[in-house]
Phi, psi and omega in degrees: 000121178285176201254138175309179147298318221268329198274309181311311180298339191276305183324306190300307176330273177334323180245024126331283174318265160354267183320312154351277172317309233250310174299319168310292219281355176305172168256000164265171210252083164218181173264129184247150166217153158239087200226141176044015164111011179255115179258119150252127179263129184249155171231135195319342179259009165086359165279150194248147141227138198242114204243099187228127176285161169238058203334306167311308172309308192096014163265164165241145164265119195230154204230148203162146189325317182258023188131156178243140179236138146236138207241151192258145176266122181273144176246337154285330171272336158076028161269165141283145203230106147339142180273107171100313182244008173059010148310122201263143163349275211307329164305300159337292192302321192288315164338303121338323180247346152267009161294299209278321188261340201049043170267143141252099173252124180271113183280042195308135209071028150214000000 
């Protein structure tokens, strides 16, 4: 069963946020904007991960230093799921960001 329009967006909200929340509470030095369904995190060294919805697909998409991914929401596992590589988000992020930030930072909910 695919995703409402109204429960994907309420999902992309939610782990926004969630990342947000996970970057607040770090000790790194970056920028977040959030604008038109787009999240993007700058890192002191000017690299980006870019968290962006996709509505038609109903996927999200992140673009990060090693690359672009997208992900389908398992509604059994209540994860994001990498397309192929079976990567859970939250996996993905911490990865990213200690590539990009020299961080191991934990999303916990995403």
């Amino acid at each position: 069963m695919s995703l409402t329009e109204a429960r994907f967006h309420a999902l992309i909200d939610e782990t926004q946020s969630a990342v947000e929340d996970a970057f607040d509470d770090s000790d790194l030095d970056v920028d977040l904007e959030n604008s038109d369904g787009v999240l993007t995190i700058r890192f002191e060294n000017r690299s980006q991960l870019i968290l962006s919805r996709q509505p038609a697909l109903r996927q999200l998409w992140v673009a990060a230093r090693s690359g672009g991914f997208h992900f389908d929401y398992d509604e059994a596992a209540g994860l994001w799921i990498c397309q192929g590589a079976d990567e859970p988000l939250g996996a993905l992020l911490n990865r990213a960001t200690l590539e990009q930030g020299g961080a191991d930072l934990e999303f916990p909910g995403v």
